[in-house]
N, C-alpha and C positions, 0 to 999 in steps of 0.2 A: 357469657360463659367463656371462660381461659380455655385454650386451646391443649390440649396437655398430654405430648407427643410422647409413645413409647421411646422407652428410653436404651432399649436394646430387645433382640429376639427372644421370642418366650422360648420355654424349652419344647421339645418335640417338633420344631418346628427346622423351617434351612435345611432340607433333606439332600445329601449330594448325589442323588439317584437321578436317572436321566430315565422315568418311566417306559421309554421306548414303547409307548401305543402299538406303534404298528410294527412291531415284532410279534404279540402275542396271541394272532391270527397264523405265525409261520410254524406251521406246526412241525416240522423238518429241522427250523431252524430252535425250535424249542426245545424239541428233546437233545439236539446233539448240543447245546450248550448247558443244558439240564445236569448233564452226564458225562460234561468236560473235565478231569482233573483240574484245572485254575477255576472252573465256577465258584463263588463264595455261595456259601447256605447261613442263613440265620435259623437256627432252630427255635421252633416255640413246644414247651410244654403245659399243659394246663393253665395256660393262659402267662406263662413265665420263661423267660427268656435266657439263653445262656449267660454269665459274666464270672468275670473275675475280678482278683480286688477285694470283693466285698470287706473281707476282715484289715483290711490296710487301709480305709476310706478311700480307695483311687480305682472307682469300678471301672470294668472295662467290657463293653463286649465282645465276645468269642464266636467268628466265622468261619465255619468249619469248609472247608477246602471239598471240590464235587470228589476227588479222591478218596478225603478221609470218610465222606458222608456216604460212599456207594451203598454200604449196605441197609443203611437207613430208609433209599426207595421201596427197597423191600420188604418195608414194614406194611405198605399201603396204605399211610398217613396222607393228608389233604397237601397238596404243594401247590403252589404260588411264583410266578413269574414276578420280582418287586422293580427290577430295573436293571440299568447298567451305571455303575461306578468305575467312572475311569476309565469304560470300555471290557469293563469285567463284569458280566452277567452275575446279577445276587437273584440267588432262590431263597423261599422261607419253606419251612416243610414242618406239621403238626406231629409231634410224639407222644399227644395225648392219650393214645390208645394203649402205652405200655405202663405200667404197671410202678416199674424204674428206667427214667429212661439212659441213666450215665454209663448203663454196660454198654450198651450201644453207641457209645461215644469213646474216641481215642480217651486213653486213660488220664486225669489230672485238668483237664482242662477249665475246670470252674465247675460251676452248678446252676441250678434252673432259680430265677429270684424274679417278683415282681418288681417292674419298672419302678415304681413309687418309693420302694425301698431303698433307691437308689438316692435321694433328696435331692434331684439335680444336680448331681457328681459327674453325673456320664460324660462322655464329651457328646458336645454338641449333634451333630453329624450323627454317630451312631444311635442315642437317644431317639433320630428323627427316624431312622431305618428301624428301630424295634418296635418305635410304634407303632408303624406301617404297617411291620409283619405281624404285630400282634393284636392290633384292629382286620384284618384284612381274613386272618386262622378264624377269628371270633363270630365273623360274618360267617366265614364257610361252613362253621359247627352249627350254625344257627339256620340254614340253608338245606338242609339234607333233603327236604322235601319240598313239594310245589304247593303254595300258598296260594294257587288257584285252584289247584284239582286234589292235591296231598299226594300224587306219586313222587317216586322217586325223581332228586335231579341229577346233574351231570357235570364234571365240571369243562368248561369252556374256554377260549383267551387265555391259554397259561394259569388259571386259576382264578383270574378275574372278571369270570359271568359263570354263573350257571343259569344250566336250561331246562324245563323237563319233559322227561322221557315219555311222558305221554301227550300233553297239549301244547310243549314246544315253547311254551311262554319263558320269555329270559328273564335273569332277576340278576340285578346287578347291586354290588356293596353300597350299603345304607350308610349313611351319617347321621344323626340326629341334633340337628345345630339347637343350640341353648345358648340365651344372653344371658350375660352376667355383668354388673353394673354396679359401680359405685357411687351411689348418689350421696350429692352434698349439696350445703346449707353455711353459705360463708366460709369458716374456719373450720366447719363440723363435717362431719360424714358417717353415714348411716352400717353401722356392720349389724350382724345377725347372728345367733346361736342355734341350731341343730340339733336336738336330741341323736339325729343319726353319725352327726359329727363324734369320730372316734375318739377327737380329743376333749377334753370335757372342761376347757377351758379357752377353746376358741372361739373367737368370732371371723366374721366373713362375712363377702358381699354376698348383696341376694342374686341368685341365678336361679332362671327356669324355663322350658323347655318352650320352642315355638310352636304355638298351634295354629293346623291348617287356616289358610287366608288372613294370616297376619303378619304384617309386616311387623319388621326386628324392631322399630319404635316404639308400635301398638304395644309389641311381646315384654317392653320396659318396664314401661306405664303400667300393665295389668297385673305382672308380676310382682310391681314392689307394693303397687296399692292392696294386690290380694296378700300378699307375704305380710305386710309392715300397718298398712291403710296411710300410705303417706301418698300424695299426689305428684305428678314429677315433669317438668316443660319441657324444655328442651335437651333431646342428649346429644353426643359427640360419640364417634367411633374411635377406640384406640387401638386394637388389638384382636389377631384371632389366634387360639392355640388348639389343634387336635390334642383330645383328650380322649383314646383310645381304654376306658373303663367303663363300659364297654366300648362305646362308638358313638362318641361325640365331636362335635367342633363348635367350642366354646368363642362366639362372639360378645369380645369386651365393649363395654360402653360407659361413660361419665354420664348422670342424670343430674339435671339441677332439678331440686324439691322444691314445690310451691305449698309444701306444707307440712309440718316439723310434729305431728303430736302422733306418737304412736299407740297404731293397734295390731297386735299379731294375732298374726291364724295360730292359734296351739296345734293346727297338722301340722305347718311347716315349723313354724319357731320356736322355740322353749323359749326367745328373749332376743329386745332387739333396744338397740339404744344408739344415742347420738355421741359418738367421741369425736375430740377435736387433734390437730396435729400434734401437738406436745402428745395427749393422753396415749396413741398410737406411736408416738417417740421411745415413750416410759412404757408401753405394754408389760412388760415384765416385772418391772416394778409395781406396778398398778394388780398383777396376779389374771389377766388375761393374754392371752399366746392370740397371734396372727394366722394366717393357713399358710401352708406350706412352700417351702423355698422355689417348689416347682410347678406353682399352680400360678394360672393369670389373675388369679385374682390376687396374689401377693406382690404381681408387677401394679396390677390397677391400684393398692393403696402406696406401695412404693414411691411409685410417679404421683402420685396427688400429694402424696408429704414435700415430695422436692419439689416441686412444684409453686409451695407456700411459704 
């Protein structure tokens, strides 16, 4: 098997945040940076994040300054310690609970838009910090209670652990790692179709979620033979991209297949077939579309085409 090196950083990823761990115990040092005039804030609403841009194609995201943001703690929204940039404390803070949240916000500024909408426009850097913020808000929404006892929790670390209030157990932000893998067969390589896929003319690789005591090889192999019924030897690691919809981090892999005749599961796949480089050249032509500009799995057939 060819070795077959990413070829640049996927997106959400190369964060320039310096997490500073061990700030987020200084609880002295938390709230007065919290509540500093120069702190930056990412706001998240309903799962959506401030930008501008949108209607000029050059989004951008908008950090709103601890000055401009004061009266926002006063909403009693979830907030979150995300790091220091450049030695300037970023908070994220949720506005889920209003209703509208742009009165609350210096006038003009942008509007609240999911990351995805953005098609990998963003700049780099910021893309990696919204997703942070907006995986990290997603967790605390989903946290309110203790999944041991069901009381209330609390939150802890600047935002990142909660506790709870009555048996003290901590819970700290979930990721749920999924491989996703493009298996090929000489010149060919396997893509899939999705009834849940919004577009109704894509294909894509197979991805699926790791289960307990398996290794991310085992998680390949089970995946495409259960998706596809295709058999797969050995894979290569290419790439990993957080993919905060909700809270995942998507580990990429090449499969070489030991066996080419397909069977799909009708839960996962409406259709699954073998295309070759040219056919994924011509996608357009041909009347099937790729997955999207910002997804790993569009760097994993990218890289396999240059590749060939």
């Amino acid at each position: 098997m060819t070795l077959i090196l990413a070829s640049r950083p996927n997106v959400y990823t190369g964060s320039p945040l310096n997490r500073a761990a061990e700030r987020r115990d200084d609880e002295a040092w938390v709230e007065t940076a919290r509540l500093a005039p120069d702190t930056l804030i990412a706001p998240i609403w309903r799962a959506r994040s401030l930008l501008r841009g949108m209607d000029d194609g050059r989004p951008e995201a908008v950090f709103l300054t601890g000055e401009s943001a004061a009266s926002l703690h006063m909403q009693g929204g979830p907030w979150a310690f995300l790091g220091l940039q450049d030695g300037t404390p970023l908070f994220t803070i949720d506005l889920s609970a209003a209703e509208d949240p742009l009165p609350l916000l210096p006038e003009g500024l942008g509007t609240f838009v999911d990351l995805r909408a953005t098609a990998g426009l963003l700049p780099g850097p910021e893309a990696s910090i919204l997703a942070h913020a907006r995986g990290l808000m997603h967790w605390r929404s989903r946290h309110l209670f203790c999944g041991v006892c069901g009381a209330p929790t609390a939150a802890k670390s600047a935002g990142n652990v909660v506790h709870c209030t009555a048996c003290d157990t901590q819970h700290f932000p979930r990721t749920d790692p999924a491989v996703i893998m493009l298996v090929h067969a000489g010149d060919r390589a396997l893509l899939g179709h999705s009834r849940r896929f919004p577009n109704t003319t894509m294909y894509s690789t197979l991805a699926g979620f790791v289960e307990p005591g398996e290794s991310l090889e085992e998680a390949v192999a089970r995946e495409v033979f259960e998706e596809a019924g295709v058999r797969t030897g050995r894979v290569h690691y290419h790439s990993s991209q957080p993919w905060p919809f909700p809270a995942s981090i998507m580990l990429g892999f090449y499969a070489e297949a030991l066996t080419e005749e397909i069977t799909i599961d009708p839960e996962e796949l409406a259709d699954a077939r073998w295309f070759s480089r040219a056919d994924m050249r011509a996608h357009r032509e041909l009347g099937f579309s790729l997955p999207r500009a910002d997804s790993i799995a569009r760097r994993l057939i990218e890289d396999w085409i240059a590749a060939g």
